[in-house]
Backbone as a ProteinNet text record, in pm:
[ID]
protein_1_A
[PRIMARY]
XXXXXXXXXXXXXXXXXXXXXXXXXXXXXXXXXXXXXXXXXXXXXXXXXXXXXXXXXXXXXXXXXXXXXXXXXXXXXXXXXXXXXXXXXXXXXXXXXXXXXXXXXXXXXXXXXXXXXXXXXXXXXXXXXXXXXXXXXXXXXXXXXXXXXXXXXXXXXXXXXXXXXXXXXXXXXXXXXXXXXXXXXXXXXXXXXXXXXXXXXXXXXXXXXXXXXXXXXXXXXXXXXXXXXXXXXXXXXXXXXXXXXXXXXXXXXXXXXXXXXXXXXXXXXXXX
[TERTIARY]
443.5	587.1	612.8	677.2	760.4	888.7	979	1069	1104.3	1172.2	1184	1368.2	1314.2	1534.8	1539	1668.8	1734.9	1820.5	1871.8	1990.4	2027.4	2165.3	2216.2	2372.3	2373.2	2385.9	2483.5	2623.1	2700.9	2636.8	2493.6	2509.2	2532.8	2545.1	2580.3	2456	2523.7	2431.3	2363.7	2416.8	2396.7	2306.7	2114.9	2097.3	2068	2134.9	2205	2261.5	2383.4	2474.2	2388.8	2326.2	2223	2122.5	2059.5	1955.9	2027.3	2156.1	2211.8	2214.1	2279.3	2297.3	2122.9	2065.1	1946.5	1894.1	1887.9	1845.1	1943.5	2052.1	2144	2071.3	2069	2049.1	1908	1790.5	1683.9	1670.5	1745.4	1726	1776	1901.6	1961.1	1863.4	1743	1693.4	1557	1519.4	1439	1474.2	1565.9	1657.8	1637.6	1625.6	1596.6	1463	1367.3	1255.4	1145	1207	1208.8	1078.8	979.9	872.2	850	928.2	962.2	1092.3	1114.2	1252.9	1231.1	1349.3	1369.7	1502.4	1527.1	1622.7	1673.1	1799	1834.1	1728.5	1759	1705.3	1816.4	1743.7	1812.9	1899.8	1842.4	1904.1	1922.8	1837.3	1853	1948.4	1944.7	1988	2022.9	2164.4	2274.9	2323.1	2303.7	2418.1	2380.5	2366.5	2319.4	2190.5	2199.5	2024.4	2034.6	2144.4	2116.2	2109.7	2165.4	2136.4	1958.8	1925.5	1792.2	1671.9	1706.2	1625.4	1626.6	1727.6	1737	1685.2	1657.2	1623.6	1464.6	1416.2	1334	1177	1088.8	969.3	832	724.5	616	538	497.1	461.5	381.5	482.9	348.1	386	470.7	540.6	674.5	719.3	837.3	961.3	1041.6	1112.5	1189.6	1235.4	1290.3	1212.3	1051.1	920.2	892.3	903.6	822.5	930.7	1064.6	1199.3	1150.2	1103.9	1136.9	1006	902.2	771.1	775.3	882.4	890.1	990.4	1079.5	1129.9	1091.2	973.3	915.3	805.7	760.2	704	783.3	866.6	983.8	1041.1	1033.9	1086.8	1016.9	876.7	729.2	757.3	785.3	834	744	713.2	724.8	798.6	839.4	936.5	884	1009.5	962.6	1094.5	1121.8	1183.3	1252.1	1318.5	1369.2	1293	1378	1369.1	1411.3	1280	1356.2	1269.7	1328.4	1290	1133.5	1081.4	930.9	905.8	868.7	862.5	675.9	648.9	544.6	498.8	365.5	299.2	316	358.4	411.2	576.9	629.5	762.1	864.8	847.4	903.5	958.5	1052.2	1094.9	1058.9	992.4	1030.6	1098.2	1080.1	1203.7	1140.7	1080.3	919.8	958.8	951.6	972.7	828.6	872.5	719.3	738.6	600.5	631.6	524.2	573.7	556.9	476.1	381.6	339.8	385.6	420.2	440.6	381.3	312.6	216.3	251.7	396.6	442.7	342.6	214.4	142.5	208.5	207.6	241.9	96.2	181.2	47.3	34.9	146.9	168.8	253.6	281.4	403.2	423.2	530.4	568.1	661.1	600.9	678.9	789.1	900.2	949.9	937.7	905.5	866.2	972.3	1082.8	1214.4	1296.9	1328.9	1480.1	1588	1705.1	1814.2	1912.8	1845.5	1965.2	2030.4	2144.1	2231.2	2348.1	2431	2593.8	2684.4	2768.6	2839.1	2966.1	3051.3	3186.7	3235	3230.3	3277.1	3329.3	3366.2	3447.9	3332.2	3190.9	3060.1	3069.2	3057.9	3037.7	2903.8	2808.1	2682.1	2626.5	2493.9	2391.1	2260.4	2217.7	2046.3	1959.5	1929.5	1813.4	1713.3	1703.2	1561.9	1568	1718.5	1734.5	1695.9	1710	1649.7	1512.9	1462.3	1369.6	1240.9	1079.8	991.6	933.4	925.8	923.3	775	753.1	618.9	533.7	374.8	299.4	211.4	219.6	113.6	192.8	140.4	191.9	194.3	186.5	140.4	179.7	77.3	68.9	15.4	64.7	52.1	15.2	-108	-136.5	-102.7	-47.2	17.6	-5.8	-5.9	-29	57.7	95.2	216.2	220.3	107.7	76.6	112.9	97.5	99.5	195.6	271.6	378.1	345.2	465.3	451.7	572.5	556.8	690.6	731.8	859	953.1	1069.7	1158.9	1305.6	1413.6	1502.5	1624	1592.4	1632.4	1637.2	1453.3	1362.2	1263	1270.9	1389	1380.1	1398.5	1470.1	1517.1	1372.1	1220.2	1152.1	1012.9	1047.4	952.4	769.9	759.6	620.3	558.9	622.3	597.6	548.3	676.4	644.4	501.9	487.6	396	250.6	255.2	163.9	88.7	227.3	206	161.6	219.3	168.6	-4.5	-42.5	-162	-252.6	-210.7	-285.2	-213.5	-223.3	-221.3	-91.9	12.8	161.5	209.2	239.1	294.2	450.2	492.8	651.7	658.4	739.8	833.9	955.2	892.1	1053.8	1133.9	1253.8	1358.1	1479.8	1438.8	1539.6	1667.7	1747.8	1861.2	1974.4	2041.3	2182	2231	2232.1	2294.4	2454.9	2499.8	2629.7	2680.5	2858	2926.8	2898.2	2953.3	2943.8	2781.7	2705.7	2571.9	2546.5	2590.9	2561.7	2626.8	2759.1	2843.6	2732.3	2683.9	2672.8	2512.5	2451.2	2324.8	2191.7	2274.8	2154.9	2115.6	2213.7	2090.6	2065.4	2101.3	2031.8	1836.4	1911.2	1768.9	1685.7	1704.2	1590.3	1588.8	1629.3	1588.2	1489.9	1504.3	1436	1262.9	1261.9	1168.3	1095.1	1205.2	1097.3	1044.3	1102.9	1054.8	961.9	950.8	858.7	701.6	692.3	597	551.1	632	633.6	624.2	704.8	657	775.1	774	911.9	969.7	1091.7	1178.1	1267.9	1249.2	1316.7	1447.5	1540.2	1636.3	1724.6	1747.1	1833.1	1912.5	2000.3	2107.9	2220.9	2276.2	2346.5	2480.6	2614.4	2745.2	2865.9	2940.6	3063.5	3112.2	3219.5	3248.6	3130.5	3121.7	2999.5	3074.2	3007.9	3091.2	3062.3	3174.6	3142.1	3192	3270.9	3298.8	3185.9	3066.7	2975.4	3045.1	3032.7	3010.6	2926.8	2864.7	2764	2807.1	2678.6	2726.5	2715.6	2598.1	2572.2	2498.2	2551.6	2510.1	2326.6	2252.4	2150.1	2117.7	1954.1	1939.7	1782.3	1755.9	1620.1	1581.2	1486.1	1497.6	1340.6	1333.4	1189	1148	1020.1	931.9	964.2	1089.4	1151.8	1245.6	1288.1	1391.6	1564.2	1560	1626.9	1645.3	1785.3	1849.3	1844.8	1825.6	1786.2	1822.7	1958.2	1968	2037.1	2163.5	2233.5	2366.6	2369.3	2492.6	2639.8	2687.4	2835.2	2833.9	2983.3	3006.3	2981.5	2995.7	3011.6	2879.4	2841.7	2692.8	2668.8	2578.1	2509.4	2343.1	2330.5	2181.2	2168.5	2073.5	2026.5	1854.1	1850.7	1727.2	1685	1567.7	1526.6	1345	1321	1179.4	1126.5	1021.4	917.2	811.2	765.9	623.3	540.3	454.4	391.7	314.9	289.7	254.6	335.9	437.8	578.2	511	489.4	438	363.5	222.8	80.5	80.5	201.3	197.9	262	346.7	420.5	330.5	275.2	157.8	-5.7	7	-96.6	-24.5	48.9	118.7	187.7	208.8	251.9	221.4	77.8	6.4	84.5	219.2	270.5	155.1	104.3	22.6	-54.3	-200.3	-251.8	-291.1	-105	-139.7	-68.3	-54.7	37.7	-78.8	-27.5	-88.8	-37.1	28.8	70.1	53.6	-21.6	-28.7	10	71.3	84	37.3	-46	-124.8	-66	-79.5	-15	-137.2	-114.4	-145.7	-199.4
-1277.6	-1290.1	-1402	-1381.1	-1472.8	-1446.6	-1512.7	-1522.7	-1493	-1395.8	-1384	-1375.9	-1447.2	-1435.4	-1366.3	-1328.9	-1259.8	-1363.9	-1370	-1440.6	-1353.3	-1318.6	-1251.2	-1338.2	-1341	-1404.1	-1337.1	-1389.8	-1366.6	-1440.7	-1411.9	-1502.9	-1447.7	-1575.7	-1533.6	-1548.4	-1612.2	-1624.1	-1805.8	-1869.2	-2047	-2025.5	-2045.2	-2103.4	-2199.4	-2320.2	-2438.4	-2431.4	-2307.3	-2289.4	-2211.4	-2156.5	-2036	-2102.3	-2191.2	-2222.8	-2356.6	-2419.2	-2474.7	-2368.9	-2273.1	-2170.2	-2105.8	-2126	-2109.9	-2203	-2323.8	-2435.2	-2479.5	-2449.1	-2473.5	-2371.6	-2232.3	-2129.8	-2116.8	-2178.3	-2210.5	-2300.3	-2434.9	-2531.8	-2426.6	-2397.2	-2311.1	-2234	-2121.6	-2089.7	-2172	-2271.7	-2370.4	-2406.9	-2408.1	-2501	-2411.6	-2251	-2172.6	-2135.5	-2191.3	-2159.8	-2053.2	-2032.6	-1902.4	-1957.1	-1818.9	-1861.5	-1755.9	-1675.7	-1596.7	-1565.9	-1567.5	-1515.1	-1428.2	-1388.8	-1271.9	-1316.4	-1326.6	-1359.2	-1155.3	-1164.5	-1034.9	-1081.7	-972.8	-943.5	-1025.5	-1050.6	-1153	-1252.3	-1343.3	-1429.8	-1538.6	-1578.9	-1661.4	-1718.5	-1575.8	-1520.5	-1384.4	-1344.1	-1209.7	-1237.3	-1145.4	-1127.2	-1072.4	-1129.3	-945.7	-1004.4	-979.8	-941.3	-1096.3	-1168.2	-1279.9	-1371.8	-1363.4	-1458.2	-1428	-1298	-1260.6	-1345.4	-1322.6	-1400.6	-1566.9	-1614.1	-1739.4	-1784.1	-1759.2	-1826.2	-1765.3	-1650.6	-1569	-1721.2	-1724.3	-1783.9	-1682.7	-1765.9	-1690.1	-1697.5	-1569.5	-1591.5	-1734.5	-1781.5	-1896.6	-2050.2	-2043.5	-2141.5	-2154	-2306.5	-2297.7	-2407.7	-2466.3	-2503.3	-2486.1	-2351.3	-2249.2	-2260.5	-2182	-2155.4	-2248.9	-2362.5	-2499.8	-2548.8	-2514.5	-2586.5	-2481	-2351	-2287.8	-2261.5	-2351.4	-2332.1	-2484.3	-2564.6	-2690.7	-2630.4	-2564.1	-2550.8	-2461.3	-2378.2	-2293.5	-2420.1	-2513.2	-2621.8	-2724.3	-2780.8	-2853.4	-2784	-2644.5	-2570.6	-2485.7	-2524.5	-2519.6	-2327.3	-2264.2	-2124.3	-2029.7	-1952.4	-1844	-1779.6	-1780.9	-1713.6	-1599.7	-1512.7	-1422.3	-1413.2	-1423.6	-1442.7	-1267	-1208.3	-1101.7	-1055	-1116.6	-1037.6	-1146.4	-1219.2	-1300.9	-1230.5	-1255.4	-1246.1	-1371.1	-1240.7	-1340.1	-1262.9	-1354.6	-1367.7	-1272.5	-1205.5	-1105.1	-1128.2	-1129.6	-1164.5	-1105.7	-986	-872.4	-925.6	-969.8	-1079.7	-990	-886.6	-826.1	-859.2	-812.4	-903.8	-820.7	-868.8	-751.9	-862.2	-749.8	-783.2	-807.8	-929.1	-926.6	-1026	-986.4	-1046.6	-1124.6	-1213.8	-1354.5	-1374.1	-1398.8	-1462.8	-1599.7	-1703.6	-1833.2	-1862.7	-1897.1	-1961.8	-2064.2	-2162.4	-2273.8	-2409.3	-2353.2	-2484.5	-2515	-2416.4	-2382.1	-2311.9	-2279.6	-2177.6	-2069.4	-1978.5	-1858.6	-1770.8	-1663.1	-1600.7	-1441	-1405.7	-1282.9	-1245.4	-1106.6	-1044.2	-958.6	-897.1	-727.8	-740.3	-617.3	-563.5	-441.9	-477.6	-309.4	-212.2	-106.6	41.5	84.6	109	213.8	167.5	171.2	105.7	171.7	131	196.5	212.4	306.5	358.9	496.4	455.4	578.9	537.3	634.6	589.3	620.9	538.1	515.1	506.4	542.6	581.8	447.4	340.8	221.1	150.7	-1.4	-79.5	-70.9	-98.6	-131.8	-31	101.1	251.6	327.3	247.8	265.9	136	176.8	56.2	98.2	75.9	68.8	-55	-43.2	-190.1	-176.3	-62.2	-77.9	-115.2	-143.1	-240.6	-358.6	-411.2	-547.1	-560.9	-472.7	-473.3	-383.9	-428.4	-338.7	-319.5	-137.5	-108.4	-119	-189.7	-185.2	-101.7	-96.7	-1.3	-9.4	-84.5	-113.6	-157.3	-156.9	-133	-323.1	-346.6	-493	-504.4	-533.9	-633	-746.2	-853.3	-940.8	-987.4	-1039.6	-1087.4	-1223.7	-1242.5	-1389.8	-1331.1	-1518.1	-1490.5	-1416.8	-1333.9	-1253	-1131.9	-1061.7	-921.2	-921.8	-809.9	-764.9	-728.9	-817.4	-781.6	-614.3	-592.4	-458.1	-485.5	-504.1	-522.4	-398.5	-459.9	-311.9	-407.5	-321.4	-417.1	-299.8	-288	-214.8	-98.9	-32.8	103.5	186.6	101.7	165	215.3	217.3	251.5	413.8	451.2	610.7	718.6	604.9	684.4	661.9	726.1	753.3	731.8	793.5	768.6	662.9	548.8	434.8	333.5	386.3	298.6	368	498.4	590	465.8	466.6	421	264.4	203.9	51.1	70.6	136.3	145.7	207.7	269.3	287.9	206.5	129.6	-38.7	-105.6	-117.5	-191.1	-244.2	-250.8	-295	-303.2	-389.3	-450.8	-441.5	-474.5	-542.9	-473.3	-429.8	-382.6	-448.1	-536.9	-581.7	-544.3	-517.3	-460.9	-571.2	-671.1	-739.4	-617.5	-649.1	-546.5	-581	-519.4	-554.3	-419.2	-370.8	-234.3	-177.9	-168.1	-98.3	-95	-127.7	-91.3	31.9	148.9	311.3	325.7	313.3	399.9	285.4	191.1	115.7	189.6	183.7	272.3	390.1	460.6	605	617.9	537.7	516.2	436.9	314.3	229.6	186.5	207	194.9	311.6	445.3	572.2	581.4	532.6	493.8	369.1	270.3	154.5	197.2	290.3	328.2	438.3	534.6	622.3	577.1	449.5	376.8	373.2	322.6	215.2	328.5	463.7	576.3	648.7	630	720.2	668.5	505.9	420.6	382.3	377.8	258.5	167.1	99.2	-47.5	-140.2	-234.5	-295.3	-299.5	-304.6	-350.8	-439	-495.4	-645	-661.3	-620.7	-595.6	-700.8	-753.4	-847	-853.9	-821.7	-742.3	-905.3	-849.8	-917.7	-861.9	-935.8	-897.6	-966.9	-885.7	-896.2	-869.6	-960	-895.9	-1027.5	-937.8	-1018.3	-1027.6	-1095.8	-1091	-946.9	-867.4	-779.8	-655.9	-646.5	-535.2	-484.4	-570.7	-534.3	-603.6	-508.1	-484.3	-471.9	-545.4	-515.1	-493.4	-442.6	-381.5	-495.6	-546	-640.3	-590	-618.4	-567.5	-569	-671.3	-702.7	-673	-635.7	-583.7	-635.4	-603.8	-590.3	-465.9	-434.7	-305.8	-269.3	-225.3	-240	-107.4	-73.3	39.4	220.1	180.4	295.8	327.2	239.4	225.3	213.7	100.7	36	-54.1	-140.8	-243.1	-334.9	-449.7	-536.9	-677.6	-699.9	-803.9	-757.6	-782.6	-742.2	-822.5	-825.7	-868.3	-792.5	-895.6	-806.7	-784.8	-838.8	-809.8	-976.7	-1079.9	-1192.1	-1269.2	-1393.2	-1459.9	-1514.8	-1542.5	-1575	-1552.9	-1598.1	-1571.3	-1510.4	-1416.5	-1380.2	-1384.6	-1393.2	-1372.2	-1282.9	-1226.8	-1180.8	-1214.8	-1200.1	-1168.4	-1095	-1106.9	-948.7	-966	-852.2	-846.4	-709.5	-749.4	-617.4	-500.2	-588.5	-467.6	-351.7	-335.9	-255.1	-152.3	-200.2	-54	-35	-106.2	-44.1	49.5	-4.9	134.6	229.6	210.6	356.8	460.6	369.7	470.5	506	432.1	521.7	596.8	641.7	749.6	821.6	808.7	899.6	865.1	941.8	890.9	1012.9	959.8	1060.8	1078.6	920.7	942.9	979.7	1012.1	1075.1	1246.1	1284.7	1424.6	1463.5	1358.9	1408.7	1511.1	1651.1	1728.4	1708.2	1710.9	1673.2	1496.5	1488.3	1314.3	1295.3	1209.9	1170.4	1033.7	1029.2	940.3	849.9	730	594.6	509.1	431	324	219.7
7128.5	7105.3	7004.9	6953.8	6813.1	6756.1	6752.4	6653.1	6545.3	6470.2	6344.4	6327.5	6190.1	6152.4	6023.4	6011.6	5894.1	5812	5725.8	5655.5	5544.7	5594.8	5481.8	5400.2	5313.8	5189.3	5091.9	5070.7	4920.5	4835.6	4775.6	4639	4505.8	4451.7	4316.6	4186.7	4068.7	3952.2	3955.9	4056.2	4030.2	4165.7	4120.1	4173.3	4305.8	4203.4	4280.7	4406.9	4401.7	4514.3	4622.8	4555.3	4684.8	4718.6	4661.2	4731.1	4841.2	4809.2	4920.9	5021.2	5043.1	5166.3	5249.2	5179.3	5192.1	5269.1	5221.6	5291.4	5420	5447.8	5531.6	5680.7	5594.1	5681.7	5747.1	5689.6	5738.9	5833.6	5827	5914.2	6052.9	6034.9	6166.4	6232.5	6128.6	6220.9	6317.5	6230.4	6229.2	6373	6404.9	6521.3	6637.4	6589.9	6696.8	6722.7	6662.8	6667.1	6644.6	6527.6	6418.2	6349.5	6315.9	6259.2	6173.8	6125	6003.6	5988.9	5844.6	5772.3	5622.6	5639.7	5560.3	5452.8	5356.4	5260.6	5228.1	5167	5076.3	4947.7	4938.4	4808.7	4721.1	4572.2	4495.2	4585	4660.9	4723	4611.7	4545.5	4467	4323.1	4284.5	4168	4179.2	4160.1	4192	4072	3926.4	3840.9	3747.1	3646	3515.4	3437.2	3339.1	3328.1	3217.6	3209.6	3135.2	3245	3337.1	3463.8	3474.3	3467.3	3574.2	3432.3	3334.5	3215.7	3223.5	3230.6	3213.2	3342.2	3455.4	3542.8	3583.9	3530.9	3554	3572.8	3639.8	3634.9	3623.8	3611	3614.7	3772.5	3800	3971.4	3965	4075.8	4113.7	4068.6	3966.4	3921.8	3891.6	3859.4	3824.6	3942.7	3926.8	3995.8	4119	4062.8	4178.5	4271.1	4242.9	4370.2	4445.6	4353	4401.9	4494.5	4469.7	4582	4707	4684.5	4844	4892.5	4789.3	4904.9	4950.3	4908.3	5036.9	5145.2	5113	5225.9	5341.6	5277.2	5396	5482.1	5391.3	5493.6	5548.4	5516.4	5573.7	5709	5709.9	5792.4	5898.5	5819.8	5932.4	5960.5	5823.6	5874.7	5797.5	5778.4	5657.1	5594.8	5500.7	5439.6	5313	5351.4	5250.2	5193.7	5039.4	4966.6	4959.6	4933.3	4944.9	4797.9	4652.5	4568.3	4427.5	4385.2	4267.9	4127.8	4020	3866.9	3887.9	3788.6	3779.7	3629.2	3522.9	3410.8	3397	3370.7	3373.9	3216.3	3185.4	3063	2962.5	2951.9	2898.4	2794.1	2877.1	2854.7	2905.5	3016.8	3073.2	3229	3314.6	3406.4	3578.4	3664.4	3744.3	3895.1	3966	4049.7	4174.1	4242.9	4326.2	4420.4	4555.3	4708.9	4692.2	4755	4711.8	4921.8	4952.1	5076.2	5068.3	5120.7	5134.9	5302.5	5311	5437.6	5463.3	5598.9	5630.3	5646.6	5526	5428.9	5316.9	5265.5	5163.6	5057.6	5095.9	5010.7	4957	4829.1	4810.8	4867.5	4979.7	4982.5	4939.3	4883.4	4838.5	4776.9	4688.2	4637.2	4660.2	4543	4569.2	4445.3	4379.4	4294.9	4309.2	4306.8	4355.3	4282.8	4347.4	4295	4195.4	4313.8	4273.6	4243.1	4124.1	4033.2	4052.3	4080.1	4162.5	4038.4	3942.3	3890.9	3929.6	3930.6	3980	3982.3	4013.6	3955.6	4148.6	4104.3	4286.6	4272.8	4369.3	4380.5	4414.1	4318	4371.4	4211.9	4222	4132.4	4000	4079.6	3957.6	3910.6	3976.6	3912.4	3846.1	3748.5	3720.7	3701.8	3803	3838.5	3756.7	3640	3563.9	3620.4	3692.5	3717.1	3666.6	3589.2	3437.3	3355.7	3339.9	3215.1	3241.5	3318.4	3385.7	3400.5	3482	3536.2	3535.3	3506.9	3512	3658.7	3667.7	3807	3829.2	3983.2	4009.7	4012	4052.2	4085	4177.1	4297.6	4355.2	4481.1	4591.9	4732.4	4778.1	4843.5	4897.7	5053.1	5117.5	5250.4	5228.8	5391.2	5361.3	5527.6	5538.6	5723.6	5732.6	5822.9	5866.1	6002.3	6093.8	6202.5	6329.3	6280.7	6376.3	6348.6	6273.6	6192.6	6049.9	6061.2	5938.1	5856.1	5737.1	5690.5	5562.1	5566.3	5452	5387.4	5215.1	5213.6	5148.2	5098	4989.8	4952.1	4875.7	4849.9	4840.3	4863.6	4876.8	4891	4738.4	4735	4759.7	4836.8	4836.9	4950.6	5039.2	5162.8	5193.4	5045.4	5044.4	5009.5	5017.2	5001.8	5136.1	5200.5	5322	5295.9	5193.7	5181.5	5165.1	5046.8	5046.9	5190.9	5275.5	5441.1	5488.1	5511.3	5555.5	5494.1	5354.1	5280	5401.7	5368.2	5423.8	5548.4	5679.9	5781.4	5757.4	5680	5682.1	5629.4	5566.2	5533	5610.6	5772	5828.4	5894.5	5800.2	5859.6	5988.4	6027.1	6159.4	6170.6	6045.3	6047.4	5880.8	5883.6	5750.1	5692.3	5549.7	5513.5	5432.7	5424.1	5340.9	5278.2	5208	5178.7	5083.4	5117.1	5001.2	4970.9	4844.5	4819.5	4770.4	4914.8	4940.6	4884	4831.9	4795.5	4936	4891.7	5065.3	5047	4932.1	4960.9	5030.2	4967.8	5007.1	5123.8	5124.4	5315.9	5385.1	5360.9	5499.6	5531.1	5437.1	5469.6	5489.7	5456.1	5462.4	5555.3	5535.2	5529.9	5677.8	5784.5	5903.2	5969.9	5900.9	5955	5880.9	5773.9	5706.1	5725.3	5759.8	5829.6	5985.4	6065.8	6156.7	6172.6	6087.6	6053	6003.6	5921.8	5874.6	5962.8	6109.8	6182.6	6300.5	6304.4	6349.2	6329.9	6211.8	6147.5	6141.9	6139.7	6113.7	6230.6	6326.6	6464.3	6429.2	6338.4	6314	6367.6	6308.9	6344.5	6180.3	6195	6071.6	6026.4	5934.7	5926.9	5807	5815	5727.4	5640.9	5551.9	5526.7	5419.2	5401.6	5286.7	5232.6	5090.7	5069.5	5134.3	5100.7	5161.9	5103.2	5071.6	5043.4	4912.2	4782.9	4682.1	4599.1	4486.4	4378.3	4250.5	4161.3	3956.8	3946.4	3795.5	3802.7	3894.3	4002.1	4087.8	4199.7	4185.7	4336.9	4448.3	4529.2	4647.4	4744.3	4867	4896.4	5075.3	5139.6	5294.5	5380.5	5370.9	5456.1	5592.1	5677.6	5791.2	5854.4	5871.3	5849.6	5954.2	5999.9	6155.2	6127.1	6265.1	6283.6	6413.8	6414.3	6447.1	6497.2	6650.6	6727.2	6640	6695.6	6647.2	6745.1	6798	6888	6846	6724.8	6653.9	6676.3	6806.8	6858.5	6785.6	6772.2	6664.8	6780.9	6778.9	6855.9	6836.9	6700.2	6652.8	6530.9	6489.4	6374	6337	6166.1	6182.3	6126.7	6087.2	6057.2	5883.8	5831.2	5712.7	5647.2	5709.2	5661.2	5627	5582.4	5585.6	5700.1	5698	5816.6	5857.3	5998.4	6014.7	6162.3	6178.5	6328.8	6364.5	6490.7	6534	6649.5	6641.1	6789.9	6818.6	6914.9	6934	6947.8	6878.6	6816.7	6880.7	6928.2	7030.9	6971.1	6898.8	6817.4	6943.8	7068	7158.1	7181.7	7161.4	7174.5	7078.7	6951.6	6846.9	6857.7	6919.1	6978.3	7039.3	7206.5	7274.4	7215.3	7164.3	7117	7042	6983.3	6893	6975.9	7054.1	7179.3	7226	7291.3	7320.3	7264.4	7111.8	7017.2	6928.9	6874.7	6746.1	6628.3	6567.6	6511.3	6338	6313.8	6194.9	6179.1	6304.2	6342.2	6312	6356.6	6393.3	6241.6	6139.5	6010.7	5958.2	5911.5	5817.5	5678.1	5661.6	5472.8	5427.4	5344.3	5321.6	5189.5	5123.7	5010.2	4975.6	4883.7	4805.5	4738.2	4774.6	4668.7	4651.7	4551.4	4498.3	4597.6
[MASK]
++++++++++++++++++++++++++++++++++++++++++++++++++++++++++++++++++++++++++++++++++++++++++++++++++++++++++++++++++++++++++++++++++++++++++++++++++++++++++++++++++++++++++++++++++++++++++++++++++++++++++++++++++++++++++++++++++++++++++++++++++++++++++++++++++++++++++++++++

């Protein structure tokens, strides 16, 4: 058994201001005795592709990294960063959940796959995140002492196989940092991180941005975490904030001794 928290987050393009809410929201869970967290995606940096350049680093370095791999040791936590700009050799930008041990080590990444362009019945109206961003190719887990993380970032959640993938290298816990649209949240997004955590038996760890952004975004919010029976077990509302619950990975052991659904899969699809 262990602790894990969510923090979900209005940020914007400064920084400065987010990594205050950040550091505010860590101590809190710090206080509860939280030994993993989950940021939204772009917690750091929320705004257009001159924000995502100018602040962009190279994995591993940089000011930004170096402020939140003290605070994952200050805070004696792990953290996994949802979703920041990392400056790629290429001079191209991608869009990569970093998780931090509570040594402040970096001990892993993730590139996201699926670029969420598509157009939405809302104020933004059309979203390209390829203009921004080069889409990943390669899966990533990550073992810390509480299992096995698998990550992803938002819109990778609309693709089933990807999770399928991770649970078969191992995954314990599934993370989804996101900055879900209110339209496609209302209508979407916890039929789909439940479905995730159904399909995988894993657990799922959700953490979304929320509210109005520069620009006309909108985001859902609504952050959960979610057992491997795919029971919500910890969620929040529309506003910022942080939650926690305790995670006991025996819960998805048994489930999957007694319903080895991956097992009995006949159709498989092949990733990276």
């Amino acid at each position: 058994m262990m602790k894990v928290g969510i923090i979900q987050m209005n940020s914007g393009a400064d920084p400065v201001q987010n990594m205050d809410v950040l550091q505010t929201s860590l101590q809190r869970l710090h206080q509860q005795g939280v030994k993993l967290a989950l940021t939204p995606e772009n917690a750091l940096v929320f705004g257009d592709k001159q924000d995502y350049q100018r602040h962009a680093e190279p994995l591993g370095h940089g000011p930004i990294q170096r402020q939140l791999a003290e605070m994952a040791h200050q805070f004696d936590i792990w953290l996994v960063v949802g979703a920041f700009p990392i400056q790629n050799d290429n001079g191209r930008l991608s869009s990569a959940s970093l998780v931090f041990d509570n040594a402040g080590h970096l001990r892993g990444s993730y590139d996201k796959l699926h670029m969420f362009d598509v157009d939405v019945a809302d104020a933004h109206g059309r979203y390209r995140e390829s203009d921004y961003f080069q889409a990943g190719d390669q899966l990533a887990t990550v073992d810390t002492p509480f299992g096995c993380l698998g990550l992803s970032i938002c819109y990778d959640v609309r693709f089933a196989p990807l999770y399928h993938a991770l649970r078969a290298q191992g995954a314990d816990i599934l993370t989804v940092p996101a900055a879900f649209t209110r339209v496609t949240g209302q209508a979407h997004w916890e039929a789909l991180l439940r479905a995730r955590a159904i399909e995988t038996q894993c657990w799922v760890i959700a953490a979304g941005q929320c509210g109005e952004h520069s620009k006309g975004r909108q985001t859902w919010g609504h952050s959960m975490i979610i057992d491997p029976w795919g029971q919500v077990v910890a969620s929040l509302g529309d506003d910022p904030g942080v939650t926690w619950a305790e995670l006991d990975l025996s819960i998805g052991e048994s489930i999957r001794r007694k319903m080895p659904v991956l097992d009995h899969a006949r159709l498989q699809t092949q990733l990276k």
